[in-house]
C-alpha positions in Angstrom: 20.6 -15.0 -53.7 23.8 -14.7 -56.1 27.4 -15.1 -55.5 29.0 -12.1 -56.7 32.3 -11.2 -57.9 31.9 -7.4 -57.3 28.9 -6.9 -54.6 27.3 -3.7 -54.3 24.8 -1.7 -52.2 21.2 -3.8 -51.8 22.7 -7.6 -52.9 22.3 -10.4 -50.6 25.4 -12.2 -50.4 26.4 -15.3 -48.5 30.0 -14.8 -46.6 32.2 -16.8 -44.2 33.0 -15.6 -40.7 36.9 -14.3 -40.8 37.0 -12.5 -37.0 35.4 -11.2 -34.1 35.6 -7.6 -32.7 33.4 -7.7 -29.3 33.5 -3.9 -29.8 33.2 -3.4 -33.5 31.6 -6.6 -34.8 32.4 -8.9 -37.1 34.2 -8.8 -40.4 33.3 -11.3 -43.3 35.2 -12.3 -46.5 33.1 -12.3 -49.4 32.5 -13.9 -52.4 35.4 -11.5 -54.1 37.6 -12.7 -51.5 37.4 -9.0 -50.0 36.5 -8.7 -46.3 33.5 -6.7 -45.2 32.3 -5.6 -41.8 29.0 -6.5 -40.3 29.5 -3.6 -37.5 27.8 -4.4 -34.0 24.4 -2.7 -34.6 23.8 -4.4 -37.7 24.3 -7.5 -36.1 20.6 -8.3 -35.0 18.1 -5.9 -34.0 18.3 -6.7 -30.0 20.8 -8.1 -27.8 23.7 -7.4 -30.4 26.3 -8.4 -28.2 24.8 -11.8 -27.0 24.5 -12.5 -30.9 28.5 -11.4 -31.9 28.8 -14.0 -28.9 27.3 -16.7 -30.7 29.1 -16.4 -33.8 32.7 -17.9 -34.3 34.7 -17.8 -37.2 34.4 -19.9 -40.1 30.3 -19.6 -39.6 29.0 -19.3 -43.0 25.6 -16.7 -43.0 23.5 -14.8 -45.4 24.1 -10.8 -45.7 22.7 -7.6 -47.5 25.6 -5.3 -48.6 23.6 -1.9 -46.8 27.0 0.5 -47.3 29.7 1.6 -49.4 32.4 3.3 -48.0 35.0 6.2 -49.2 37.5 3.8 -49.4 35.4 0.8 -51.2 35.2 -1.4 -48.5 31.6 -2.5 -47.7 29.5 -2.6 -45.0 27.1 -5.5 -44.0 24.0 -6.2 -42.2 23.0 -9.4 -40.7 19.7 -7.8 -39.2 18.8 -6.3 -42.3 17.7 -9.8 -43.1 15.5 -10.8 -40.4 12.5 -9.7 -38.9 12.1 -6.8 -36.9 10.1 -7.5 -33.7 9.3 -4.6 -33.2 7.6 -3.8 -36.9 6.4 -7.0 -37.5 3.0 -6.4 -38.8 -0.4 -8.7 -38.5 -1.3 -10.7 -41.0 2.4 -11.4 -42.2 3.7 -15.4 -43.2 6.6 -16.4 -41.8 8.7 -19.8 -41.7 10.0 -20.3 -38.2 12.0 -23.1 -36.8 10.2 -24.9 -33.2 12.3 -24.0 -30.1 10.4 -26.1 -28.0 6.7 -27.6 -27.7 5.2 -27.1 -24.8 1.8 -28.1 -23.1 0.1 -24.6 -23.9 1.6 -24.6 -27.3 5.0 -24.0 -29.5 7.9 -21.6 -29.4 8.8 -20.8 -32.2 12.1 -18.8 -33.2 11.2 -15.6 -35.5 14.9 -14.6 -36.6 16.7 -13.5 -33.4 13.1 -12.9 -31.4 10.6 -16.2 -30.2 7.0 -16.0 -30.5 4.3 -18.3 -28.9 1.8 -20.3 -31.3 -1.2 -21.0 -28.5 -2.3 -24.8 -29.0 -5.7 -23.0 -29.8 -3.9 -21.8 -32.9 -2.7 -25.2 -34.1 -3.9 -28.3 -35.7 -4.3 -31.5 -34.4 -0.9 -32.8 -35.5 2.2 -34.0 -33.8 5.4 -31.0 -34.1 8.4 -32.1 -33.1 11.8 -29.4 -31.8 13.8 -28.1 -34.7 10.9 -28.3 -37.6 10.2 -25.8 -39.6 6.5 -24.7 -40.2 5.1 -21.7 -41.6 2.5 -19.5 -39.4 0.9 -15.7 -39.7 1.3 -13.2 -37.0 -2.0 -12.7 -35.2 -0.7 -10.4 -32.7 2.5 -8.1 -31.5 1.9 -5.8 -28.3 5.4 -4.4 -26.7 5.8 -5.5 -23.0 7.3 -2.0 -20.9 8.3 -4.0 -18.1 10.2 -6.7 -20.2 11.3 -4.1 -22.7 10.4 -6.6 -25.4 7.4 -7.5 -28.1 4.9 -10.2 -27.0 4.3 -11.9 -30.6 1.3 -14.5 -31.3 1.1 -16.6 -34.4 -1.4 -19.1 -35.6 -1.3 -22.1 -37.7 -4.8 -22.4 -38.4 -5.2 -19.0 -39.4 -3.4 -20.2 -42.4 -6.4 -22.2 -43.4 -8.9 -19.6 -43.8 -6.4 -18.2 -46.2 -5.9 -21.0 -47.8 -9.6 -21.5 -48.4 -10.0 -18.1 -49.9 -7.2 -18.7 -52.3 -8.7 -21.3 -53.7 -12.6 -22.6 -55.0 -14.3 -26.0 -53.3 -14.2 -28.6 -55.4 -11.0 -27.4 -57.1 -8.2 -29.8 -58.2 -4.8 -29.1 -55.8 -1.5 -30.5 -55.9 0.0 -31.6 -52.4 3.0 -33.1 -50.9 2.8 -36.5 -48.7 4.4 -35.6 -46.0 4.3 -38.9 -43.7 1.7 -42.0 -42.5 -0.3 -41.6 -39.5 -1.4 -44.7 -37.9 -3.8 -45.4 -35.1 -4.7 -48.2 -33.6 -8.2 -48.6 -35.6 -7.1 -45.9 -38.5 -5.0 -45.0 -41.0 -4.3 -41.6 -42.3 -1.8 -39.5 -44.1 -0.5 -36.0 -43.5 -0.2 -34.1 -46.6 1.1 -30.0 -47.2 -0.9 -28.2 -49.3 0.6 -24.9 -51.2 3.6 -24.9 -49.1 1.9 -23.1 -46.2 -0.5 -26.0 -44.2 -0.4 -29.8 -43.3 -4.0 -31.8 -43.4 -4.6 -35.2 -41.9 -6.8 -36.9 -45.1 -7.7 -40.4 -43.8 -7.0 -43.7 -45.9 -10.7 -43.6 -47.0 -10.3 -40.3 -49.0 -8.0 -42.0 -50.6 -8.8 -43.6 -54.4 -6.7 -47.3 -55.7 -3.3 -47.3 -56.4 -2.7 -44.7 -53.9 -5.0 -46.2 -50.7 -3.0 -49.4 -50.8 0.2 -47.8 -51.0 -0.7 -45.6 -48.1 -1.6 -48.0 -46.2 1.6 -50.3 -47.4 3.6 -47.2 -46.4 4.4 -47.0 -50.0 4.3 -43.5 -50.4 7.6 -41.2 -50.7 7.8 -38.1 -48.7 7.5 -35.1 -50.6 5.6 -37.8 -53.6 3.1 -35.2 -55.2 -0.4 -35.9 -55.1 -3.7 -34.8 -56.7 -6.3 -34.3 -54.6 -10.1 -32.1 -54.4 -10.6 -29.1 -52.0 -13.7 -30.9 -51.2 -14.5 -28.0 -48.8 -14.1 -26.0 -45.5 -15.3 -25.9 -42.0 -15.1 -22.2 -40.8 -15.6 -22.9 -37.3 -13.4 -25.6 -37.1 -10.9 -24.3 -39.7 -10.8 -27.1 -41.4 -9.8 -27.7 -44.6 -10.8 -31.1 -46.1 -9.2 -33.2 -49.2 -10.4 -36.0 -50.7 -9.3 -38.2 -53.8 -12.7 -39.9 -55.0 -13.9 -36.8 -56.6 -11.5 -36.8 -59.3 -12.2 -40.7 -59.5 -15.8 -40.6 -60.0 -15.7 -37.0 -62.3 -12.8 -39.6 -64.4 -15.4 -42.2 -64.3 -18.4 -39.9 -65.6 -16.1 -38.8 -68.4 -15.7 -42.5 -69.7 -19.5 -43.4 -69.0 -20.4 -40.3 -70.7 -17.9 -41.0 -73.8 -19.6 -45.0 -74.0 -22.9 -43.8 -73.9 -22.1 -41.5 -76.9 -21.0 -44.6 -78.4 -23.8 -46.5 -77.8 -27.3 -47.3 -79.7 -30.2 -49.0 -78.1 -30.0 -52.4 -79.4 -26.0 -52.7 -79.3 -24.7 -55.9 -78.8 -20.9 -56.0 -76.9 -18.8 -58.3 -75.5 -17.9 -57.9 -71.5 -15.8 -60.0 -69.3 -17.6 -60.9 -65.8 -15.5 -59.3 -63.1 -17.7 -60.5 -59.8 -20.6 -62.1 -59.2 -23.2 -62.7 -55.7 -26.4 -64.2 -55.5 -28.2 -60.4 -56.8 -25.9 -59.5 -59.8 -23.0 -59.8 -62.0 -20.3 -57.0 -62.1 -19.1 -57.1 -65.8 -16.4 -54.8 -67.4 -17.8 -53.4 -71.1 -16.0 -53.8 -73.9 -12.9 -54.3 -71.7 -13.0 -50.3 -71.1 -12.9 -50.7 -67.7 -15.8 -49.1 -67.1 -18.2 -51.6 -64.8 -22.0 -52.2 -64.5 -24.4 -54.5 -63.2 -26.5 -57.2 -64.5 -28.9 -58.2 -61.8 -30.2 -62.1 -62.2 -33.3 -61.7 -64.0 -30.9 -60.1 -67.1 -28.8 -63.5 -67.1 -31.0 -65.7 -68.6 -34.5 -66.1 -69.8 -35.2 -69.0 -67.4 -35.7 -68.4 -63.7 -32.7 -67.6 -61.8 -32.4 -67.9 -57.8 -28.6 -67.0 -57.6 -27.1 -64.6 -60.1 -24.1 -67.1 -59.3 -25.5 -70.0 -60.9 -25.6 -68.2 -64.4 -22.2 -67.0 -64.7 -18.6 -66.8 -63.2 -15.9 -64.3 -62.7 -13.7 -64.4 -65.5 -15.9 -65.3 -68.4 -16.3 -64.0 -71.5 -20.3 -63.2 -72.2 -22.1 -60.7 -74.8 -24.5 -58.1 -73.8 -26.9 -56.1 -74.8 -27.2 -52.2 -74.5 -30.5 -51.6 -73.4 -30.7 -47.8 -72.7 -30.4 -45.9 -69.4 -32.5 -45.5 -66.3 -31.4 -43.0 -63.8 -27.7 -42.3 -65.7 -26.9 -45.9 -65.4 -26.1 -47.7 -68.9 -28.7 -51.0 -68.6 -27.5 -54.1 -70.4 -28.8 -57.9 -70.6 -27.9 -61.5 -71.3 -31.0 -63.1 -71.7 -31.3 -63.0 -75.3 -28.2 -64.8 -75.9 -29.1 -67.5 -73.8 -31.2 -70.0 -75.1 -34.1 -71.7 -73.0 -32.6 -75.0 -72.2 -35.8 -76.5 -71.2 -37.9 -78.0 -74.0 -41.4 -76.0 -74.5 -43.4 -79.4 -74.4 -42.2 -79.1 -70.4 -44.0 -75.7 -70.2 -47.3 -78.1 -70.7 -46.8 -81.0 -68.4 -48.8 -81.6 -65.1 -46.6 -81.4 -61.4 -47.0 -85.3 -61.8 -46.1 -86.0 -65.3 -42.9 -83.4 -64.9 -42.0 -85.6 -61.4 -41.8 -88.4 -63.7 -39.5 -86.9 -66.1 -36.4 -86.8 -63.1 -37.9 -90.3 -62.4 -40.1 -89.3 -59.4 -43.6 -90.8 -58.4 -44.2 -88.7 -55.0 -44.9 -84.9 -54.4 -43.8 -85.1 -51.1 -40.7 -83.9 -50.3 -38.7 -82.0 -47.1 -36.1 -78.8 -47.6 -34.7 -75.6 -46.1 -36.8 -72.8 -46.3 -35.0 -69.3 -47.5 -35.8 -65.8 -47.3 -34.9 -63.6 -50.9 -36.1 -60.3 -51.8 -39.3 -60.7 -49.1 -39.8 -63.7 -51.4 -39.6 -67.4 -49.5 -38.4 -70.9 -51.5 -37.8 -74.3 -50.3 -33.9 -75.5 -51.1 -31.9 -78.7 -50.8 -35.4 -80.8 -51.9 -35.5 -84.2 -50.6 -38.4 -86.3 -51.5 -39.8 -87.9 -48.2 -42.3 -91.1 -47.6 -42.3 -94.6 -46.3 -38.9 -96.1 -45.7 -39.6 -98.5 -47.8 -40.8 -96.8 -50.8 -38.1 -96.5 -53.7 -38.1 -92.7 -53.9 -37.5 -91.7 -50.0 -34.8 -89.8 -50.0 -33.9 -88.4 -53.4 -32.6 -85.0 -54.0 -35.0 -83.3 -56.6 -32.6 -82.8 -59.4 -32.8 -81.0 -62.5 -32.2 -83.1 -65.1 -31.2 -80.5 -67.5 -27.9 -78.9 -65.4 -27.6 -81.3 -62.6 -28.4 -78.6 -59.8 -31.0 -79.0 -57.1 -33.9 -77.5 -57.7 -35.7 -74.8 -55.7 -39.5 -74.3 -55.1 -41.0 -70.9 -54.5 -43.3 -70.8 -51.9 -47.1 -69.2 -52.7 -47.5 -66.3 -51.1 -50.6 -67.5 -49.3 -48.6 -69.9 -47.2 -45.9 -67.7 -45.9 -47.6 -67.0 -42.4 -46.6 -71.3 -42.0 -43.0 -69.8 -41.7 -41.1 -67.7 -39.3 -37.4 -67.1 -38.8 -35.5 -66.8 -35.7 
């Protein structure tokens, strides 16, 4: 809409409210400081009177210019503007204001007229008098004994058309439009296209964005990317989700180190976690992650992953190819043995006697890894008198308690409860 300094037929203007004819209609000073008249049948297209009523002066409202007359004056329309119960088709958008919300559903004010949007037409989502939402017209059948047009909208007709407008697995922009919190949940309620809201729980969500939603971070109306991940016909359902775009990202930077990459490739990486299975290590500080399960961390036996290396430390790697689309690397040939070879060839007695042991008895926990059993926390165990009752068995080497594995032969000696 313009302002203009010399309106003419078909331009929507915005005027002021100068006076009131109940007879006539009202009359309007434009933007040329010239007053125009809005005569009583082009003030709405029913109940003209009971809308002049509801107008007083000084009411600022939006007009088309429908009329010029012999004189020059002009003559406005009000209804001109607003839809015509009566002609309203199906299938048409509009954005109407809530009158009320009621158990069966919303009224909803279309212009001067109210139509009903049946709580089987909307989604599951709170509305509250005085928003604005946009719905389609799904019906409009004219009542003889009310003299008036029954209209019927629908929210969630929206959605079908909002999933043929657009491909699964397409990127959208949204709005965040507020936080939804439940007492086991946390979810956000975001507008796609301008037309419908969709709840898209915290778990749909990819880092910085799920912390801040779940901070209450986010600013309404803050755009966000998201995937039309796809659509539930019967349940008209339309459903968004973040980690697509994280994980297509993600291939894109795996894919661009791998073209990088020869078998054989030796690269620093920076250990970012680490459990008893594996070590999570970032490659060449790209940010891109992979595993290194135990056996890769050294060429010696290891139990716990844990016991090889620590979050935060600096360790090289080696590229060893791919299995299954995941980039393989290994430690082991940057750590040396730290056990001397002539060990490899000693007896269980003469190899006791090296951590100054003379018995092979000895008591421990017995754990379950992999299917596989071993004894921990090795005491040695014998007369109370003799000098090695009660000695931890020791590596000499790294000062950690050794473990024992368990023949498989001897497994049915041990249950678990």
């Amino acid at each position: 809409m313009t302002a203009y300094n010399n309106p003419s037929v078909g331009d929507i203007i915005r005027v002021r409210i100068t006076g009131i004819k109940p007879d006539l209609g009202a009359f309007a000073r434009m933007p040329n400081g010239v007053d125009g008249l809005i005569r009583l049948h082009d003030i709405s297209w029913s109940n003209q009177s009971v809308i002049l009523s509801s107008l007083s002066e000084g009411d600022v409202l939006d007009v088309k210019v429908i009329k010029e007359l012999s004189d020059g004056k002009l003559n406005l329309s009000r209804k001109d503007l607003l839809p015509n119960p009566r002609t309203v088709e199906k299938g048409t958008i509009y954005k109407v204001t809530i009158k009320s919300v009621e158990s069966f559903g919303l009224i909803v004010n279309l212009g001067d007229s109210t139509a009903l949007v049946h709580i089987s037409e909307l989604p599951t989502i709170e509305y509250k008098e005085g928003e604005e939402i946009t719905c389609v017209v799904i019906d409009n059948n004219y009542d003889p004994e009310k003299h008036r047009n029954k209209i019927s909208m629908s929210v969630l007709a929206l959605h079908d058309y909002y999933a043929k407008v657009h491909t699964e697995n397409e990127r959208v922009k949204c709005l965040f439009k507020g936080i939804i919190k439940n007492e086991n949940s946390t979810s956000a309620l975001i507008e796609a296209d301008g037309l419908i809201k969709v709840i898209v729980p915290s778990k749909r969500f990819v880092e910085p964005y799920k912390t801040r939603l779940l901070n209450n971070e986010i600013e309404t109306d803050e755009e966000l990317e998201f995937v039309f991940l796809k659509y539930n016909e019967k349940l008209k359902a339309v459903v968004l989700d973040m980690r697509p775009i994280e994980a297509e990202e993600k291939k894109a930077r795996v894919d661009w180190l791998r073209s990088q990459l020869n078998k054989g490739d030796i690269i620093d990486a920076i250990v970012k976690n680490v459990n008893n299975k594996f070590a999570i290590i970032d490659i060449g500080n790209t940010g891109i992650l992979s595993s290194i399960y135990r056996d890769e961390l050294s060429p010696n036996k290891v139990i716990r992953a844990s016991d090889e290396v620590f979050p935060g430390e600096h360790i090289r790697v080696a590229y060893m190819g791919e299995d299954n689309g995941q980039l393989i690397f290994s430690r082991k040939f940057f750590v040396e043995d730290k056990y001397e070879e002539s060990l490899y060839e000693l007896s269980l007695t003469d190899l006791l006697a090296t951590m100054g042991l003379t018995t092979n008895r000895f008591i421990g926990k017995v754990t379950e890894i992999n299917s596989k059993y071993f004894f921990t926390d090795l005491m040695s165990t014998g007369d109370i008198k003799e000098e090695n009752n009660g000695k931890l068995l020791v590596d000499p080497i790294n000062g950690k308690c050794l473990i024992a594995i368990v023949d498989d032969r001897l497994r049915n000696f041990f249950c678990f409860w």
